[in-house]
C-alpha positions in Angstrom: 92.2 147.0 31.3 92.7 150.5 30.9 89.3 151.7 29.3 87.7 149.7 32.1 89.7 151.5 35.1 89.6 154.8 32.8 85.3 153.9 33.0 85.5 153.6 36.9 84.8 156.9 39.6 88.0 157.7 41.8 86.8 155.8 44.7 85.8 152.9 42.3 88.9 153.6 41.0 91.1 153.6 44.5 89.6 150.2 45.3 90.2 148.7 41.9 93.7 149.2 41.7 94.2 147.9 45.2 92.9 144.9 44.7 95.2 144.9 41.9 98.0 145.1 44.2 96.5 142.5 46.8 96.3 139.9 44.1 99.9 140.6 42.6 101.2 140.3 46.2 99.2 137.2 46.9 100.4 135.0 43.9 104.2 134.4 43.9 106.3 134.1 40.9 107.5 130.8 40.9 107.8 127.4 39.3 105.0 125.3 38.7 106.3 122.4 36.6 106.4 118.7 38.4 109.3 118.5 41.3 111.2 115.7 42.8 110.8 115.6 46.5 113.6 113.7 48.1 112.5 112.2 51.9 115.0 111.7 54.4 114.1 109.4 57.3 114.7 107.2 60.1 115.5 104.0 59.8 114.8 102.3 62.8 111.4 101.0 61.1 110.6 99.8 57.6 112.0 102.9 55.8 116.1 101.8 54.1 117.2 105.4 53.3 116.0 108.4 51.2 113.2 108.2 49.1 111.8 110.3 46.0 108.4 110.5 44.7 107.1 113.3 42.3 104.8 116.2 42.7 102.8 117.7 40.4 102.0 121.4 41.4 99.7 121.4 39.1 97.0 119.0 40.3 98.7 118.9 43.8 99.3 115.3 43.2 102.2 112.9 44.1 103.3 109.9 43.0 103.9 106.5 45.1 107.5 107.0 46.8 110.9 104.7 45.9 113.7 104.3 47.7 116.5 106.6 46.0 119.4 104.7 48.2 120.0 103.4 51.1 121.7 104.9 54.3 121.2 105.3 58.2 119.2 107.3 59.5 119.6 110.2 56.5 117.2 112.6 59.0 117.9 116.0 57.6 118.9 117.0 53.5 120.3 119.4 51.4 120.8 120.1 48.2 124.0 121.4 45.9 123.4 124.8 44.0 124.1 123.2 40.9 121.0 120.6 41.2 123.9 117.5 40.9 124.7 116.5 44.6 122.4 115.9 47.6 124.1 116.2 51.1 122.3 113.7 53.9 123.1 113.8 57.8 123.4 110.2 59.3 121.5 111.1 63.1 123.9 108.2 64.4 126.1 108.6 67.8 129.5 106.8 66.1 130.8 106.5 63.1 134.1 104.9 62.3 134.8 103.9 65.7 134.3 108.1 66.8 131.3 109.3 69.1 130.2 111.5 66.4 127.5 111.0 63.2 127.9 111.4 59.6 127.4 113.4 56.6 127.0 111.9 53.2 127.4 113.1 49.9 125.5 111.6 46.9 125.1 111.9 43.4 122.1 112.7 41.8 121.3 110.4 38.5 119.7 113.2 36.4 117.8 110.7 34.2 116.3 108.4 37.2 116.6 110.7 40.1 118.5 108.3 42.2 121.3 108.7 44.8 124.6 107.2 44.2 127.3 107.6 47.5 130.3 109.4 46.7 131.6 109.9 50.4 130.9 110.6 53.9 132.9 112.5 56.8 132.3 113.0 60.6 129.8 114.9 61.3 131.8 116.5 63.9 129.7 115.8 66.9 126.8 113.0 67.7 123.1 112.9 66.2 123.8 115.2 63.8 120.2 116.7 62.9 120.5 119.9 60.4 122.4 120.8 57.8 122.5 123.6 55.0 125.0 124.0 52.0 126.1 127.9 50.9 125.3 129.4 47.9 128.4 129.0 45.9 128.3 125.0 47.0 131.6 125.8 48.7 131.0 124.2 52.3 128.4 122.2 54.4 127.3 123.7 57.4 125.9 120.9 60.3 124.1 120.9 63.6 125.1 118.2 66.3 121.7 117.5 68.5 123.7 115.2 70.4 127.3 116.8 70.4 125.7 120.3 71.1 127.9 121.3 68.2 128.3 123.0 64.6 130.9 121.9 62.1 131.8 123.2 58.6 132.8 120.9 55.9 134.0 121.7 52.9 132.8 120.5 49.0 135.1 119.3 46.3 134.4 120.1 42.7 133.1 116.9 42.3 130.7 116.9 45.3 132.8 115.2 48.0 132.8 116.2 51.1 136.6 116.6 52.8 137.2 116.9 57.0 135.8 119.6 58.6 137.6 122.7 58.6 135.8 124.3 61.5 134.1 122.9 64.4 132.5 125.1 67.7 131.1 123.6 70.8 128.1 125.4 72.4 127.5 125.9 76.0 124.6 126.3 78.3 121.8 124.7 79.4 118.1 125.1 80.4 115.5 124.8 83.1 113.8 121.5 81.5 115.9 119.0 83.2 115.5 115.8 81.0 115.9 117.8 77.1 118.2 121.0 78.1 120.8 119.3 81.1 123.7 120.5 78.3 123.8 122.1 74.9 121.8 120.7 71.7 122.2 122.1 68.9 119.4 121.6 66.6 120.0 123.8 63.1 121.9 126.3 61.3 121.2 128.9 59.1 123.0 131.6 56.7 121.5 134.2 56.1 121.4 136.0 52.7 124.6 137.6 52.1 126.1 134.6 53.7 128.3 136.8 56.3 126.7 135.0 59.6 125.5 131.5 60.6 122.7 131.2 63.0 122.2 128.0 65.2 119.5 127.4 67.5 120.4 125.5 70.3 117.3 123.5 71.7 119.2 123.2 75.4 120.9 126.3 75.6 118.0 128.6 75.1 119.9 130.7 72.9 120.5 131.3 69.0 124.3 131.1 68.6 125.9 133.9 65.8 129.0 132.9 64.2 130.6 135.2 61.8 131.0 132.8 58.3 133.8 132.6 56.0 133.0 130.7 53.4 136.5 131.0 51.4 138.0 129.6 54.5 135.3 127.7 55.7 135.3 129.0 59.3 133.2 129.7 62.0 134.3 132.5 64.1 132.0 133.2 67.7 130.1 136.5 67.2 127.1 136.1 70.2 124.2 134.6 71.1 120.5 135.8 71.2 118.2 134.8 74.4 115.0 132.7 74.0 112.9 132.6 77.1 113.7 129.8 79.7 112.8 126.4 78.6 111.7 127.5 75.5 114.0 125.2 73.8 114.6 126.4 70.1 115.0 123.9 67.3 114.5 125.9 64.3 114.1 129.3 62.2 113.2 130.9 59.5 114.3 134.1 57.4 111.8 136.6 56.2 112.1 137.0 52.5 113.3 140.7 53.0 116.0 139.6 55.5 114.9 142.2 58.3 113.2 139.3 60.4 113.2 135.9 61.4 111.1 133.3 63.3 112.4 130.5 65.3 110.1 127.8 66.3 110.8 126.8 70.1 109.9 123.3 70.9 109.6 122.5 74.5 107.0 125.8 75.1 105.1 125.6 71.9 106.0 129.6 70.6 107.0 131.1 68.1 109.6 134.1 68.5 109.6 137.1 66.1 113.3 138.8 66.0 114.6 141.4 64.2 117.9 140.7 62.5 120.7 143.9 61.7 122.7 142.0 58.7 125.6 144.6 58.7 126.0 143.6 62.3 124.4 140.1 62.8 122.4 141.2 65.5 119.0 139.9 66.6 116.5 141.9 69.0 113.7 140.0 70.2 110.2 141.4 69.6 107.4 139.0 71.1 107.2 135.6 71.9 103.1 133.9 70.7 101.8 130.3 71.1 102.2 127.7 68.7 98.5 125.9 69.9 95.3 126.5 69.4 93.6 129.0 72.3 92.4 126.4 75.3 94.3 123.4 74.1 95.7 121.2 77.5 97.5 118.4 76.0 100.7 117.2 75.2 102.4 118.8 72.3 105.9 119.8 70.7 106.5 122.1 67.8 108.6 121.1 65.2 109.1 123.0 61.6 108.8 126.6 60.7 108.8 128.5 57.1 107.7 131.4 55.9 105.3 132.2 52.7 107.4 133.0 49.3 105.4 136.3 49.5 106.4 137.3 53.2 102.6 137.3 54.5 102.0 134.7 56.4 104.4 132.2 58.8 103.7 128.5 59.5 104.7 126.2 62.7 104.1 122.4 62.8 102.5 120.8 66.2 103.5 117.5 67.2 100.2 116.4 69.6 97.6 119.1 68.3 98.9 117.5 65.0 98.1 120.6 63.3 99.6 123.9 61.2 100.0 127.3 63.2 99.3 130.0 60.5 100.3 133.6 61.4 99.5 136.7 59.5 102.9 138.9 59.6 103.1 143.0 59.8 104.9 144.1 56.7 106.7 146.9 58.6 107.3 145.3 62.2 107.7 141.8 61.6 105.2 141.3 64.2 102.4 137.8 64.0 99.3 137.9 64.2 97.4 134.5 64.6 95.2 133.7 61.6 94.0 130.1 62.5 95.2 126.4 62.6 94.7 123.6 60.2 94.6 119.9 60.6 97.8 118.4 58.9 96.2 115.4 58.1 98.4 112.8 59.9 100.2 112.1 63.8 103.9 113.8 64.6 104.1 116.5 61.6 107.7 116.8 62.6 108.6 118.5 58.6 106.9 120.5 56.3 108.2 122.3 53.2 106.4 124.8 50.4 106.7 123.8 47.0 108.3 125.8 44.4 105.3 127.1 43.2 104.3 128.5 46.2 100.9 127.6 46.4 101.3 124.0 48.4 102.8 122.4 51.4 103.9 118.9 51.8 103.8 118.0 55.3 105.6 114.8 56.7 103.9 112.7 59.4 106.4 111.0 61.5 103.6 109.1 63.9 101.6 108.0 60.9 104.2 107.4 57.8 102.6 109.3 55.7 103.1 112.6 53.6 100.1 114.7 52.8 99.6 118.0 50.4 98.1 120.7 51.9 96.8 123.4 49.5 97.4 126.9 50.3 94.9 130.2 50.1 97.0 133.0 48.9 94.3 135.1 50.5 94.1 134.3 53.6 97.4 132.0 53.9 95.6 128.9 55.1 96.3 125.4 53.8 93.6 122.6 53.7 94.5 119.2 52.4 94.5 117.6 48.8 93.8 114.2 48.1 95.1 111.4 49.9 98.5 110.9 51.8 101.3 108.8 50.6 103.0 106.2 52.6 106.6 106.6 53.7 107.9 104.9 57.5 108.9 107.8 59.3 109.4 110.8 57.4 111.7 113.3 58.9 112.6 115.9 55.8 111.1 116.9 52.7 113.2 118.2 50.0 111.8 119.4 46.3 114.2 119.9 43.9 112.7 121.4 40.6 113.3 118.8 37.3 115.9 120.3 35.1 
């Protein structure tokens, strides 16, 4: 390599190594080796719980899904930092005897892959939609869709969840008469040092800031950031550098591009873009929203176009710039995820059962499908969690 760039004129030379840099930007570092992805779902249908299947990153293949255990309604999942307990929500509207929903913590059968109950707690609210665990698999942080609140519970050593130790009750509601007549909150996030949560609140309009404690598992108000009304914001997404974040806002179809101070846990909006595809005059809903490993590119699921938003992002501002849509090759993609390895996603079809893999172009950031989809009644998360 260096007698050939040695060989090359300055210009030549210029050009060469940036495309050097381009192409060490555009391929992530990450793990390639097969994954377990863990489906949470509703099961109002013919799906009994959470399901696992395998994915091979590299032939972008997955295997035929199994049911891992069965549960109500485990919607949204998340994972323990040590790999051996999986966290579930149970979107129900009482559990014992309570107007509220559950969480449930499981065991994770390293040989099999299976899910074995260990306990479950309130949820703190009804229809409990979103949940994340901390880093030092301390405390379980949920969103209430129905309750319009957020709850903290915290983890034993061996996994179990006890009674939440902190629980906040949003307020405000929105222009859209029949989804924002009260507060719903729809997720919550940490950011990276773990000092602030972050909840979008789908009938509020706003993203609630609490200031986090994960020793004492507490939530303590800290403000609220502004979407625009009847946006309706369900989720978000960090930028890998921290400086920025996306939240996907349902009821308009946008995307809104903050900035976000982490010394102060401040977020200043910086523009607002559509989620659909230029001239598009249906009915649609956006649902999920990541960001590339690589910080490049952001991606927002359409319910109704039934396709992927892909937006280029400004390295400096944060700003989007559209780059295109994809078909997502099924009906009501209400989850995606990107695989370990960066160069997939897995995109679950709640209209159509089905999960399909969507190939990625590091280039230009835009996926196309893989193969054919797998069959699973009414997908609603999609969690890989790397073999060990």
């Amino acid at each position: 390599m260096t007698d050939t760039l040695a060989a090359l004129t300055r210009p030549a030379l210029l050009v060469a190594l940036a495309a050097l840099a381009a192409s060490a930007v555009a391929a992530p570092a990450a793990r390639s080796g097969p994954v377990t992805v863990y489906v949470g779902t509703y099961t109002d249908g013919t799906s009994r719980g959470i399901y696992r299947l395998t994915f091979d990153a590299a032939t972008g293949t997955m295997s035929e899904p199994v049911l891992a255990v069965e549960t109500k309604n485990p919607s949204f999942l998340a994972l323990h930092p040590n790999g051996r307990f999986l966290y579930a929500v149970g979107e129900i509207s009482s559990f014992e005897g309570q107007k509220t929903g559950a969480v449930s913590a499981f065991a994770i059968d390293p040989k099999t892959g299976d899910l074995a109950l260990l306990n479950q707690q309130s949820s703190g609210g009804a229809g409990p939609c979103h949940l994340v665990v901390d880093k030092a698999g301390r405390n379980a942080l949920v969103a209430n869709y129905g309750g319009g609140t957020v709850a903290v519970l915290p983890i034993e050593t061996d996994g179990r969840l006890k009674p939440a130790s902190s629980l906040r009750v949003h307020e405000g509601s929105g222009p859209n008469k029949g989804r924002q007549e009260r507060p719903h909150a729809h997720g919550i996030y940490l950011d990276a040092a773990e000092r602030f949560a972050l909840s979008p609140d789908l009938g509020a309009d706003r993203v609630f800031v609490y200031r986090f404690d994960a020793a004492k598992g507490t939530l303590e108000p800290h403000g609220a950031a502004p979407l625009d009304p009847g946006a309706g914001p369900r989720h978000l997404a960090f930028h890998p550098s921290g400086k920025h974040l996306y939240t996907i806002n349902e009821l308009l179809s946008t995307l809104t591009a903050f900035s976000y101070d982490a010394d102060k846990g401040a977020l200043t909006s910086l523009q607002t873009v559509s989620a659909l595809p230029a001239g598009f005059s249906g009915t649609s809903w956006t649902a999920e929203v990541a960001v590339s490993p690589d910080g490049r590119f952001v991606y927002g699921s359409n319910r109704g176009d039934d396709s992927l938003a892909v937006f280029r992002v400004d390295a400096a501002t944060g700003r989007l710039t559209p780059a295109g849509h994809a078909a997502v090759g099924g009906k009501n993609p209400r989850h995606f995820t990107i695989d370990p390895s960066g160069r997939f996603i897995l995109a679950g079809h709640q209209g159509s059962g089905t999960i399909a893999v969507l190939r990625l172009d590091l280039a230009t950031g835009l996926p196309a499908l893989v193969g054919s989809p797998v069959k699973v009644d009414k997908p609603v998360c999609l969690l890989p969690v790397p073999k060990r």
